[in-house]
N, C-alpha and C positions, 0 to 999 in steps of 0.2 A: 524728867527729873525735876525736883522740887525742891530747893535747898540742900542739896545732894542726896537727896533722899528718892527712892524709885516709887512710882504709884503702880502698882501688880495690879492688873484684870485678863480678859481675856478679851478676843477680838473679834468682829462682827461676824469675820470669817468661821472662828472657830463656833459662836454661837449659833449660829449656823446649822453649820453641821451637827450641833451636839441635840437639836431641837428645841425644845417648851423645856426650860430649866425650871425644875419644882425642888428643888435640895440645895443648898451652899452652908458647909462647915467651913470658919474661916480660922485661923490661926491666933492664938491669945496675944498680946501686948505686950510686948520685953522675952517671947520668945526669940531663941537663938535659932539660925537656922544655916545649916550649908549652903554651900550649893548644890542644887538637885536635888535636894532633900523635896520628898511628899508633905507640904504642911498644910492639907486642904485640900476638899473637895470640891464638886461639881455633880448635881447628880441630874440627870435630863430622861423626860419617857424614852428614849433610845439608849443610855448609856451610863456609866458612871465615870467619870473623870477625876484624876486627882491632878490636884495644882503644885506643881514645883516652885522652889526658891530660883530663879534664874542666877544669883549670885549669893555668899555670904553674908551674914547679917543679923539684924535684930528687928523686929515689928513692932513698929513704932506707931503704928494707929489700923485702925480694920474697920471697916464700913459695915455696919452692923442691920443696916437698914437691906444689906440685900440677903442675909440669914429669916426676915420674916416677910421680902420679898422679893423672893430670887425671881420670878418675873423680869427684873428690871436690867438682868444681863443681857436676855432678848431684846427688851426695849431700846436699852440704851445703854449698852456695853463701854462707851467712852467717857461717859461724865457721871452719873447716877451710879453705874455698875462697878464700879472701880471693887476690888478685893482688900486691898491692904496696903499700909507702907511701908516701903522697906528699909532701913539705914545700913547703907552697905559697910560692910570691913572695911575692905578697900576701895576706895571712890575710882580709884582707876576703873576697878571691876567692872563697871557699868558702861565702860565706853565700847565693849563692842554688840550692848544690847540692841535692837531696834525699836525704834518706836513705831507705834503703831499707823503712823501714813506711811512708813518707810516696809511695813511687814508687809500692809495690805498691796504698795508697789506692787512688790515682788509675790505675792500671790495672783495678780496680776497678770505678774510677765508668763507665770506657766500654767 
């Protein structure tokens, strides 16, 4: 979290699996979005992925840099790869998200 704000990507884990990512549509700026709402893609030589809103909110910035080099989810999925920011509704909302040392844990444990 970032001034209560969420930074959305996806995780090593998931990159992973998804393959060579060659596609990322990401979400416009001062878009509204639910939760679980589809706002964004992912598209990899294995698959297409779309990207959910993990909570309610508004997008408040989007890394634009990984639209003409989605490359860089493989590379570097935690700092360079980031997707977007979120400003949630509710700031509660976010406290039962996990961050990513704490998902990767638990991918981990099983």
């Amino acid at each position: 979290m970032e001034n209560g704000n969420l930074r959305i990507g996806i995780t090593d884990f998931a990159q992973d699996a998804l393959g060579d990512v060659v596609f990322v549509a990401l979400p416009e700026v001062g878009a509204s979005v639910r939760e679980g709402d589809a706002c964004g893609e992912v598209e990899s030589t294995k698959s297409v992925s779309e990207i959910y809103a993990p909570v309610a909110g508004t997008i408040v910035a989007r890394n634009d840099a990984v639209e003409t080099a989605p490359e860089t989810l493989n590379t570097d999925p935690y700092e360079g790869g980031w997707l977007f920011v979120l400003e949630p509704e509710d700031p509660q909302s976010a406290e039962s998200l996990l961050a990513a040392e704490d998902y990767d844990a638990l991918v981990r444990e099983n």
